[in-house]
N, C-alpha and C positions, 0 to 999 in steps of 0.2 A: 900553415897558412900559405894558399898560395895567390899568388898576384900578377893579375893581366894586366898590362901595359901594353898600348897602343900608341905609336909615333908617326903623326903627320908633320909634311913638308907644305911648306905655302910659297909654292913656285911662281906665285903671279898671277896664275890663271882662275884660283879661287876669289879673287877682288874684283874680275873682269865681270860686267851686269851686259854682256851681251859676247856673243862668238865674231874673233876679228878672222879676216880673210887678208892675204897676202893681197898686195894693192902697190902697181906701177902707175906712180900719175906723181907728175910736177903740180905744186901747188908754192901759193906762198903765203909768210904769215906776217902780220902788221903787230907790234908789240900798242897798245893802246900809245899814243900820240909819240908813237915811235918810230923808228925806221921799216923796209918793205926787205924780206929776207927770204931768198928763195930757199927749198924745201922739196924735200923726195919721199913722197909714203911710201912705207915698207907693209903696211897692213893698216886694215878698215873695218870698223865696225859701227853700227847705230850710235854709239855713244862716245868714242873715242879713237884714235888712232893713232900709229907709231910713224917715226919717219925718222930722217938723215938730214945732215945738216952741216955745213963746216965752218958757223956762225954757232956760238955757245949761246945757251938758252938756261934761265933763271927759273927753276921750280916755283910752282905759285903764280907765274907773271899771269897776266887776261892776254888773250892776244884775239885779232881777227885771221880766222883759215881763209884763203881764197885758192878754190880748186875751180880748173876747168870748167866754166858753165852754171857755176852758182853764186850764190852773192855770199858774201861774208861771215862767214860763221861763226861766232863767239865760243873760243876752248881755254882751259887753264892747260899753262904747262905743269904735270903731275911729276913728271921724271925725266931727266936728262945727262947723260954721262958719254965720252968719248964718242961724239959726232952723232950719237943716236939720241931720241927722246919719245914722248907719249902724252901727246893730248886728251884730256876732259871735256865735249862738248857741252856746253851751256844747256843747249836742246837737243835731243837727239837727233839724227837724221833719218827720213825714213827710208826704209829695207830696200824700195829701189833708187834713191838718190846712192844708197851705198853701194847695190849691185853697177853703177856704172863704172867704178872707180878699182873695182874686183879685179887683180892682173886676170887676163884668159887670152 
């Protein structure tokens, strides 16, 4: 008898529900009747985004995004460890709200 075994890896990228782009923009986030904490996205996409931070951030929390030029964005924080973290938008944002924010 012989036996095929096949081994996936789940690097992250397979939970991701849209493509992020590497993303230079100061923004800041408001923890729901919380404090205002600035913030550095490292990358962008329709549904989520990653960023930097030297203010520690609580998995699960709701918080308000405020990026350059738009109003408030309602995201959960999903992951966060050693200065780095990764936002869940509420509602997505759409593909050219995200194209502004695209390092280039």
């Amino acid at each position: 008898m012989q036996i095929v075994a096949r081994l996936e890896c789940d690097d992250g990228e397979t939970r991701r529900t849209a493509e992020r782009h590497p993303a230079a923009a100061r923004a800041t986030a408001r923890q729901f009747k919380g404090t205002t904490e600035p913030i550095e996205l490292t990358d962008i996409s329709t549904h989520g985004c990653g960023f930097s931070s030297r203010w520690p951030f609580v998995v699960g929390s709701k918080l308000w995004l405020a990026l350059p030029g738009l109003e408030p964005w309602s995201a959960t924080v999903v992951w966060y460890g050693d200065g780095r973290g990764g936002l869940a938008f509420a509602r997505p944002l759409h593909a050219c709200v995200v194209e502004r924010y695209v390092a280039g």
